[in-house]
C-alpha positions as CSV (number, residue, x, y, z in Angstrom):
1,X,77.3,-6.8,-16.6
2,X,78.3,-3.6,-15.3
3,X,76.0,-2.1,-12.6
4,X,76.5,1.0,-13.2
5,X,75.7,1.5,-16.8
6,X,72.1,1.2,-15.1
7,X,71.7,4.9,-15.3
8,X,69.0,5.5,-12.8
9,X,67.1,8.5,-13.3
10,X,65.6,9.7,-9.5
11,X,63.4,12.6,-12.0
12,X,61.9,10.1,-13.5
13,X,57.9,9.7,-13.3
14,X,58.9,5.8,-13.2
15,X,60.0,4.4,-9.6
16,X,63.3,3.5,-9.1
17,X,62.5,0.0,-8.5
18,X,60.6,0.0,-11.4
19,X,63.8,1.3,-13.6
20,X,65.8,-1.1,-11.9
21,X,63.5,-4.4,-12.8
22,X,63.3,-2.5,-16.5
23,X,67.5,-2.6,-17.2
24,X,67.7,-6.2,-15.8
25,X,64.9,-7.2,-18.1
26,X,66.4,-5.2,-21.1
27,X,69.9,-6.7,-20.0
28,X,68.4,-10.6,-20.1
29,X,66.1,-10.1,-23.7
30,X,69.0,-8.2,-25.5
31,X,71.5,-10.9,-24.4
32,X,73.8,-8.9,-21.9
33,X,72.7,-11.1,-19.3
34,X,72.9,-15.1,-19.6
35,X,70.8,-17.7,-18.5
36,X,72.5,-19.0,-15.1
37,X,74.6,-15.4,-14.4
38,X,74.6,-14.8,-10.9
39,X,73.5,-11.3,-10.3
40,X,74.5,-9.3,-7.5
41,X,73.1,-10.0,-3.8
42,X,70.3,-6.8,-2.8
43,X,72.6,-6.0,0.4
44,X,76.0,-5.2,-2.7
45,X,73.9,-4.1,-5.3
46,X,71.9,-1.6,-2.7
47,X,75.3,-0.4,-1.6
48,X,77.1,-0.1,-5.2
49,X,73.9,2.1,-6.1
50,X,73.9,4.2,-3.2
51,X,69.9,2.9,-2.7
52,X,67.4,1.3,0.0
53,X,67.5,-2.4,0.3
54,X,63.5,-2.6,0.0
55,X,64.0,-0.5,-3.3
56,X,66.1,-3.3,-4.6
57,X,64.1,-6.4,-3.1
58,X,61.0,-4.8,-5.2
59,X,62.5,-5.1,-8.0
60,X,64.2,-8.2,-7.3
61,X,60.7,-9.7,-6.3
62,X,59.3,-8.6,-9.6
63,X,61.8,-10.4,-11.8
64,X,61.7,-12.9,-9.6
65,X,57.9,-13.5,-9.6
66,X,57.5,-13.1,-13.8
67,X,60.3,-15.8,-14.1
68,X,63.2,-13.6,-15.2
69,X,65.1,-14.3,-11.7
70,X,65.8,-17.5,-10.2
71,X,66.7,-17.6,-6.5
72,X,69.0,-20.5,-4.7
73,X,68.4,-19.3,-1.1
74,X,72.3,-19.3,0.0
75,X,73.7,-19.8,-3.0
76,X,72.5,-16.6,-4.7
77,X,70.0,-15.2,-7.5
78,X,70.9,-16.3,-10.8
79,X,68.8,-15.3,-14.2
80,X,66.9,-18.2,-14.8
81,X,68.1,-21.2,-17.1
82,X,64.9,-21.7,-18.0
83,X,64.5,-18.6,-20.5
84,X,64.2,-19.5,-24.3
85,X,62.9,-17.3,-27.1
86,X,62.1,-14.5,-25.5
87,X,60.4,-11.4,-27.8
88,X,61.1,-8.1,-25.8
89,X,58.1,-7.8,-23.3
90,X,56.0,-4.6,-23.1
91,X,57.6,-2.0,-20.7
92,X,56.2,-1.4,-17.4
93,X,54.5,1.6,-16.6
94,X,52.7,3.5,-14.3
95,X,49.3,5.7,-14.2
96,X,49.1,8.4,-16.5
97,X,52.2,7.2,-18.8
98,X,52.5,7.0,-22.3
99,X,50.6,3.7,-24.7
100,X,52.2,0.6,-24.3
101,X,53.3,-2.1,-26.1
102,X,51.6,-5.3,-26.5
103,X,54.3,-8.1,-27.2
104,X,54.6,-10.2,-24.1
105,X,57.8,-12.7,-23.1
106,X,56.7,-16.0,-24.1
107,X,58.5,-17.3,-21.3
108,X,57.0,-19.6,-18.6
109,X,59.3,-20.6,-15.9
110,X,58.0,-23.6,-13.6
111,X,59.5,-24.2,-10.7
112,X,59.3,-20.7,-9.5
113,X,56.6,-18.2,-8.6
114,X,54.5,-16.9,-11.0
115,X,52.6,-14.1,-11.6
116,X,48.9,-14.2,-10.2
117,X,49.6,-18.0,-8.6
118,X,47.0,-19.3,-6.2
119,X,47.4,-20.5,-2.7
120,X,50.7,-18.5,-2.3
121,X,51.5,-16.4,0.2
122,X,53.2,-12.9,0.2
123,X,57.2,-14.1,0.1
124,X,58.4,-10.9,0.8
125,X,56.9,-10.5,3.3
126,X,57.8,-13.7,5.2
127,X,60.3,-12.8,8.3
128,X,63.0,-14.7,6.9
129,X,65.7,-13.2,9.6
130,X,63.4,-14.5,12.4
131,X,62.9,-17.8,10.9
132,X,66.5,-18.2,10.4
133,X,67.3,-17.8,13.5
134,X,65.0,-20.1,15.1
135,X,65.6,-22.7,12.2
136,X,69.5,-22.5,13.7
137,X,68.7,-22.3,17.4
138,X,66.8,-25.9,16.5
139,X,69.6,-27.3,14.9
140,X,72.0,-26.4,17.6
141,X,69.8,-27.3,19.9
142,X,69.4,-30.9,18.5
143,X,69.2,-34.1,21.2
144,X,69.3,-37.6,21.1
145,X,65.4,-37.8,21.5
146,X,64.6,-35.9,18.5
147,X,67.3,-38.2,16.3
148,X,65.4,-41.1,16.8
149,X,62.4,-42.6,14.7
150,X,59.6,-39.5,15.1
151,X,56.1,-39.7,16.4
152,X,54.0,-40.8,13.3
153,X,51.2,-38.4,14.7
154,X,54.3,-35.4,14.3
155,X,56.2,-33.7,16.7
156,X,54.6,-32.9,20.1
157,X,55.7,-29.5,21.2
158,X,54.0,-28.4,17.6
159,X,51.1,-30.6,18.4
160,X,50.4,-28.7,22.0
161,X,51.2,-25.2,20.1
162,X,48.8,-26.0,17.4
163,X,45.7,-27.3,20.1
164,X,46.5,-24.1,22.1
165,X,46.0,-22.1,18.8
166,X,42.9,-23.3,17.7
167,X,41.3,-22.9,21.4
168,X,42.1,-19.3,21.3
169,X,42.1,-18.7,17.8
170,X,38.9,-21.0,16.3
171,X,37.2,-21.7,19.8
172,X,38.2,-25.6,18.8
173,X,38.2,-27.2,22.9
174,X,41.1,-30.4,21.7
175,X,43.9,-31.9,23.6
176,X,47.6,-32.4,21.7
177,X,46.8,-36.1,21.1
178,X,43.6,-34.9,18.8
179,X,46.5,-32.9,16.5
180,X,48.1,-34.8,13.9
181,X,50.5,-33.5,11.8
182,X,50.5,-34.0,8.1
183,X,52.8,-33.6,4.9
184,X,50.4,-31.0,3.7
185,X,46.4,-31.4,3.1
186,X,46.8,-34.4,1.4
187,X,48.6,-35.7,3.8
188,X,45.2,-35.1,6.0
189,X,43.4,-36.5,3.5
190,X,44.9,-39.7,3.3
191,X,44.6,-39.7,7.0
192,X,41.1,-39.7,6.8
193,X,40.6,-42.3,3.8
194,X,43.0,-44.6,5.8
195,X,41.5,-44.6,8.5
196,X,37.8,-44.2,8.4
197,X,37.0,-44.6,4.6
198,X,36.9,-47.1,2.1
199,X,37.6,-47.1,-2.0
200,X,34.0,-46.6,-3.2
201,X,32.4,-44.5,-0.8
202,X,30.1,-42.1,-1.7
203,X,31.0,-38.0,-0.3
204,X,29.5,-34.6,-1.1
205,X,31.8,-32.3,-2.6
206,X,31.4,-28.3,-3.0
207,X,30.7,-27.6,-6.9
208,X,32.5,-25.5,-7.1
209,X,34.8,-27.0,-5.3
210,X,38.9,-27.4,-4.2
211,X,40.4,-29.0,-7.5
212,X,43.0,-30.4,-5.9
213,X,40.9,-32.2,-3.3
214,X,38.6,-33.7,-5.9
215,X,41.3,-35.1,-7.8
216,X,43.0,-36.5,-4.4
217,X,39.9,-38.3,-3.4
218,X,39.0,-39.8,-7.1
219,X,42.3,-41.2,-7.2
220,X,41.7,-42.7,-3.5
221,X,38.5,-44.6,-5.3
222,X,36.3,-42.1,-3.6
223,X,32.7,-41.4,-5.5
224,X,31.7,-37.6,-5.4
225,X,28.3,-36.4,-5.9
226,X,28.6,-32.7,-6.6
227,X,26.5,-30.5,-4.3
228,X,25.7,-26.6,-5.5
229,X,26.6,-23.3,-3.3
230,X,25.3,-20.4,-3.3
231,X,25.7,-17.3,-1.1
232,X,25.1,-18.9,2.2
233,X,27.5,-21.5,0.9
234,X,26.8,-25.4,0.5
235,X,23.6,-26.2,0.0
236,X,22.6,-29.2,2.3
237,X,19.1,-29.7,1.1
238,X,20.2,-30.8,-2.2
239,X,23.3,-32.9,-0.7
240,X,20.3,-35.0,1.0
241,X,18.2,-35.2,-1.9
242,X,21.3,-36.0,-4.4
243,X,23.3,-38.4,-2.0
244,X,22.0,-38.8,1.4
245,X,23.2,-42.0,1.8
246,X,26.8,-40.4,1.6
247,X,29.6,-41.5,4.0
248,X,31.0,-37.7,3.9
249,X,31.5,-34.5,3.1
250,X,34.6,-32.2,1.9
251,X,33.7,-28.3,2.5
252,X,35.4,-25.2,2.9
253,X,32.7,-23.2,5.5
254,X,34.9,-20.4,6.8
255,X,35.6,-18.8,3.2
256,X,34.6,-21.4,0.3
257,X,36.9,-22.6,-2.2
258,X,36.7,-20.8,-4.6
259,X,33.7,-18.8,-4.6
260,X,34.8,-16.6,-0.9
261,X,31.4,-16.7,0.6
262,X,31.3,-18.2,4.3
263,X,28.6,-21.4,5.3
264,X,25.7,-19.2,6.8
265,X,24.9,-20.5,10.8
266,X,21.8,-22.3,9.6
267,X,23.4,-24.1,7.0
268,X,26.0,-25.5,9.1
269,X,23.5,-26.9,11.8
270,X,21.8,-28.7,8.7
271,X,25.1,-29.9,7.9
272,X,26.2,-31.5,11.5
273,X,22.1,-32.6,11.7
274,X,22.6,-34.6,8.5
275,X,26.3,-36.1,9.5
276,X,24.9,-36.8,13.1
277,X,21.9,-38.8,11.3
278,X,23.6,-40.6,8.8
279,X,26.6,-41.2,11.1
280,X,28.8,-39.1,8.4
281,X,32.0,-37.4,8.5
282,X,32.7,-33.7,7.5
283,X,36.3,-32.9,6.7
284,X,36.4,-29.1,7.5
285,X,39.1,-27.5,4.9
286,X,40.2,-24.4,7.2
287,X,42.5,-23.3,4.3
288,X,43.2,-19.8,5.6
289,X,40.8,-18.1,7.9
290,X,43.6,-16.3,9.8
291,X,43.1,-13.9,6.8
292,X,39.7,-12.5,7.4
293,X,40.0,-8.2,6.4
294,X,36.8,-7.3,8.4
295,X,36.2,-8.1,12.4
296,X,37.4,-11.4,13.6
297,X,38.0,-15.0,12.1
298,X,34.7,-16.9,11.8
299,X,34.4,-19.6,14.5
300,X,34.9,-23.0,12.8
301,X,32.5,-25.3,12.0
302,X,34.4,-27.6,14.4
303,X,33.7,-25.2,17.4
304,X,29.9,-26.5,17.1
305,X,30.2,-30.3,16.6
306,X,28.7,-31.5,19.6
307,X,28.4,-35.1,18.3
308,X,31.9,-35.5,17.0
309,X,31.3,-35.7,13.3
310,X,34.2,-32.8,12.3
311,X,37.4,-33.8,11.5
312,X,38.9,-30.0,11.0
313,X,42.2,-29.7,8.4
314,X,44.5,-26.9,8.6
315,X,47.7,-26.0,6.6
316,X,51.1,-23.8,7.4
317,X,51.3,-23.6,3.3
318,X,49.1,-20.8,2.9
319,X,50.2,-18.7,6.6
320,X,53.7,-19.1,6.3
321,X,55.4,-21.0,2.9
322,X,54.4,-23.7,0.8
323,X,57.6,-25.3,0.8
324,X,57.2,-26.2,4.6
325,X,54.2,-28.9,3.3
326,X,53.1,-29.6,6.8
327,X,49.0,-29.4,7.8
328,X,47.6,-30.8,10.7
329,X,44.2,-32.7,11.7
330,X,42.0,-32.4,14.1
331,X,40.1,-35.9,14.8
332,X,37.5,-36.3,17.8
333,X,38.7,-37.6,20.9
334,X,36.9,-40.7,20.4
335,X,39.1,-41.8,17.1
336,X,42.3,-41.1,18.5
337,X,43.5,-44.6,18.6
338,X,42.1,-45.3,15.3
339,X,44.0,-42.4,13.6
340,X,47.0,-43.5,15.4
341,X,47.0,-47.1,14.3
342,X,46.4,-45.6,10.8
343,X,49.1,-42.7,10.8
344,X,51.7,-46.2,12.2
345,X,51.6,-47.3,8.5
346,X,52.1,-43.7,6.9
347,X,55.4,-42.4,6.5
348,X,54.3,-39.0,8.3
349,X,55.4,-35.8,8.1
350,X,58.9,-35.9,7.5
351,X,62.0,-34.3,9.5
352,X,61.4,-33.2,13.2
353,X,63.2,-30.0,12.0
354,X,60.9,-28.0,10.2
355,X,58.4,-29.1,12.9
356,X,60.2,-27.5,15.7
357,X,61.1,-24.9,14.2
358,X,57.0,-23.9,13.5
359,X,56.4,-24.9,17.3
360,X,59.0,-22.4,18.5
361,X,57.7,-19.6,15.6
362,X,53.9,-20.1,17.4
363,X,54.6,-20.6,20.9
364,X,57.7,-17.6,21.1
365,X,54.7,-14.8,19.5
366,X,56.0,-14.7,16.0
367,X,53.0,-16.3,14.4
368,X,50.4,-14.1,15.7
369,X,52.5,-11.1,14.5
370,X,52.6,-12.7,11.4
371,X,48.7,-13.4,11.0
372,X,48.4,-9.2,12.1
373,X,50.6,-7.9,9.7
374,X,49.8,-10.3,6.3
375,X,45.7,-9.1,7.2
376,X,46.5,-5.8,6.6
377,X,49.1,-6.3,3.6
378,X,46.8,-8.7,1.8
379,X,43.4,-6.5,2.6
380,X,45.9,-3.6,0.7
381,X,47.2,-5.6,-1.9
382,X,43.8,-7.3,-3.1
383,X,43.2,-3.5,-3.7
384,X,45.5,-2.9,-6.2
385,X,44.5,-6.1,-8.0
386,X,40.7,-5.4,-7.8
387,X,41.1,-1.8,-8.7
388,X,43.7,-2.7,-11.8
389,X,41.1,-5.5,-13.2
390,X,37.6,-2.7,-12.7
391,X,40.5,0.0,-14.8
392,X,41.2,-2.4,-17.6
393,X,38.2,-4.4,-17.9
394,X,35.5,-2.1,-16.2
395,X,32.1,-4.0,-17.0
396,X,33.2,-7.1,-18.8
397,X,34.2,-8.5,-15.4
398,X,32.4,-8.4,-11.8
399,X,34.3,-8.9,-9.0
400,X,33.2,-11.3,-6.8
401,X,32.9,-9.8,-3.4
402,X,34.8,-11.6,-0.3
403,X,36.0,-10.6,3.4
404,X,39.0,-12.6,3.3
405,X,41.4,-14.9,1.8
406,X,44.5,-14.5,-0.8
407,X,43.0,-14.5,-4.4
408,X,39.9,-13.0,-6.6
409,X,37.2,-14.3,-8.6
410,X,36.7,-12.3,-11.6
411,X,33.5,-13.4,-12.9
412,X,32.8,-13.1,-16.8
413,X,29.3,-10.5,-17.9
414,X,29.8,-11.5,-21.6
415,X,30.3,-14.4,-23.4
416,X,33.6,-16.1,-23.4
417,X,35.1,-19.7,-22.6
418,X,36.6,-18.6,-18.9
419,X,38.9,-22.2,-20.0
420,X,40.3,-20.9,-23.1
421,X,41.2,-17.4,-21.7
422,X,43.1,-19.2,-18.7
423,X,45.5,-20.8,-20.7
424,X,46.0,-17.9,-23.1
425,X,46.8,-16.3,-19.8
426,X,49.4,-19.0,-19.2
427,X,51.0,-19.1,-22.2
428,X,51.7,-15.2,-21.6
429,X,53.2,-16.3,-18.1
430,X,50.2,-15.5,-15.7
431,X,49.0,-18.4,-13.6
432,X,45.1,-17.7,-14.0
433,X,42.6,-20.6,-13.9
434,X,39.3,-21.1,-14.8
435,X,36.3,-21.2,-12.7
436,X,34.9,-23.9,-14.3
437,X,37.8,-25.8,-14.1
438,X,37.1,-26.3,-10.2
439,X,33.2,-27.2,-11.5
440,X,32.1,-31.1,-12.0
441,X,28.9,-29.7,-13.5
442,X,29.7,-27.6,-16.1
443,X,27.9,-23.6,-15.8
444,X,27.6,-20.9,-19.4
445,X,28.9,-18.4,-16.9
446,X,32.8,-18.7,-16.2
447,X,35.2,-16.5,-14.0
448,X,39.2,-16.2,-13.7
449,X,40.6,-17.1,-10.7
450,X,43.8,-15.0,-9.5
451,X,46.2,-15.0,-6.5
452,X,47.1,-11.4,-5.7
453,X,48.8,-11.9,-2.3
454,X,52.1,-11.2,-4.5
455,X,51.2,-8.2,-6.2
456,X,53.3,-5.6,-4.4
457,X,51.8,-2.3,-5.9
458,X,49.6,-0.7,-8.1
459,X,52.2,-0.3,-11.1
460,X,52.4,-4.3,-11.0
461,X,49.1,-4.8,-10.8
462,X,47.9,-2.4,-14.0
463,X,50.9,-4.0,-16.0
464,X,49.5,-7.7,-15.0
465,X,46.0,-6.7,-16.0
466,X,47.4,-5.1,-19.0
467,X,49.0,-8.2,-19.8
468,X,45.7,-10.3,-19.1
469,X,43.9,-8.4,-21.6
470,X,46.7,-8.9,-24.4
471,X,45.8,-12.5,-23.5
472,X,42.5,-13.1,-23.4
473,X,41.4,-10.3,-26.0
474,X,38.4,-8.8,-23.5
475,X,38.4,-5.3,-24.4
């Protein structure tokens, strides 16, 4: 297709990047473009336009995100093969503009981001030059040592950059041979089953609670009894009346999954009292404390077991890319050996490269930079979406208040199936989920659950909420 028939208008009320994502997506619905055409790289297509790279990337990011684009890393951004049927979507606008259309693409692409996605982290963001570079500098730099079988505990220069982390970072006192390093959370998970559980045994789990944990440990053969939060988080009392004879408990205390609210100090001394009692294990799910808007990270929970009852989980998923799928574990010194006989019969966390590659990112100042920048991005960006949903929905919806983290709770003040709206949402391309989807006890009130960390401005975020309405019919 020929660039130049773009006819950007710099007069225009509309951004140029939002002109730009408007002709490819014209180009794609009235069949000028084909699924699998490569489209030009930002760098050419920001040169043959005589605009700013970032301008392009934007709307690159945009396509890209709603499942128009398809990117291949080296191999270029084609328009997705996935597209079928598409009805011509409802233009993109900004404040103030004229009514809008309501027909939506029908459209859902997997394999790619989507729009409102959970758990993922601002891509654009992501200093992919730097990463690159070290990625290359590790490959080069590849010796005999690191060619044969790997450590099944992971690779020990991220192991050391990992405990010298969370000593400065989560005022967690642990030596390198504490770290384990993990294909993901569930990787950590297994871990724990393997090596300290058995099929059958009884653990507490937030309700709500992380979905994908839940359905990690039922398929283990784990028993959960479902334990309530509430604004001080998970409440223990109840765990000891419900299940006290439980072998463990899965919790998210830093910033709960997914209601936001942090495990208040006297809960979590109730929670190490009880494990110290019954002889229990906590798995601490530190899913992404690094992004904390207001004042420092919390401590960890880990940072007060004195008894050592805390195994604490973290992930690389949700700070840097999913795609990397490496966590790391935390286990107390005096379990070492037993993790280590365990981890012998798993096949780890795969290739050494990756792993160096993170070590050099943390221990050359990268990651820190990082953390800095994404709190103040994601603090901005949660903004748009919060103030887009209040705009569109004002008070159908409450906003569940939160100091951290990469997604909202939108919580439902009328009646409504928060189920039933989620995949309405999804079959207009918006990856929403339902609050009570992440319930085992079922609640009348419901609440969308929405990723925002990819919502790059205010114009995206008022068409995406347009878009939700369309869906669910709240008015």
């Amino acid at each position: 297709m020929d660039t130049h028939s773009f006819e950007l208008d710099r007069d225009h009320e509309a951004p140029i990047y939002l002109q730009l994502y408007r002709r490819y997506r014209d180009a794609i619905i009235a069949g000028k473009l084909h699924p699998g055409e490569r489209v030009p790289s930002v760098r050419s297509l920001a040169s043959e336009l005589n605009l700013a790279r970032g301008t392009v990337e934007m709307a690159y990011q945009m396509l890209t995100g709603e499942g128009y684009f398809l990117t291949r890393g080296p191999a270029g951004t084609i328009v997705s093969p996935h597209l079928e049927n598409l009805r011509k979507p409802a233009p993109v606008t900004v404040p103030g503009s004229a009514a809008r259309s309501r027909s939506q693409p029908k459209a859902v692409v997997t394999g790619v981001p989507r729009p409102l996605q959970l758990g993922l982290p601002a891509l654009d963001a992501f200093p992919r030059k730097t990463w690159i570079r070290l990625a290359g500098r590790t490959l080069r730099g590849l010796d005999a040592a690191a060619m044969t079988y790997p450590d099944p505990a992971g690779y020990e220069p991220l192991r050391r950059a990992i405990a010298a982390y969370l000593g400065i970072s989560r005022g967690i006192a642990c030596t390198h041979d504490q770290v384990f390093i993990t294909a993901g959370y569930q990787g950590a998970l297994d871990l724990v089953c393997r090596a300290l559980l058995r099929p059958g045994d009884l653990g507490w789990y937030e309700d709500p609670g992380y979905i994908f944990a839940r359905r990690f440990l039922e398929r283990a053969g784990m028993r959960l009894a479902p334990v309530p939060v509430d604004e001080d988080g998970l409440k223990v009392a109840i765990g000891r009346q419900r299940a006290a004879e439980a072998r463990f408990a899965v919790v998210t205390p830093t910033h709960q999954s997914p209601m936001g609210m942090a495990l208040s100090l006297p809960r979590r001394l109730q929670l190490l009292e009880w494990a110290r009692d019954r002889r229990a294990w906590i798995v601490e799910d530190d899913y992404d404390s690094e992004f904390r808007y207001h004042g420092r990270p919390l401590p960890a929970l880990k940072s007060l077991d004195r008894d050592g009852r805390v195994l604490y989980a973290g992930t690389f998923s949700k700070v840097l890319f999913p795609g990397l799928r490496l966590a790391y574990l935390v286990v107390p010194e005096s379990q070492i050996e037993r993790f280590r006989e365990s981890a012998d019969h798993l096949s780890g966390p795969g290739s050494i490269l990756p792993q160096a590659t993170v070590a050099d990112f943390m221990k050359q100042g990268h990651f820190a930079r990082h953390l800095r920048r994404m709190r103040s991005l994601y603090a901005t960006r949660r903004a748009y979406l919060v103030d887009a949903l209040l705009q569109a929905f004002g008070s159908r919806l409450s906003v569940q208040p939160q100091a951290g983290g990469i997604h909202v709770l939108a919580r439902l003040n009328t009646r409504g199936n928060d189920r039933s709206m989620a995949e309405a949402a999804r079959s207009h391309g918006l990856a929403v989920q339902a609050l009570n989807d992440w319930r085992m006890r079922g609640t009348s009130r419901g609440g969308l659950l929405m990723g925002f960390a990819n919502v790059t401005g205010p114009a995206m975020a008022d068409e995406l909420m347009r878009r939700l309405m369309a869906a669910t019919g709240l008015r």
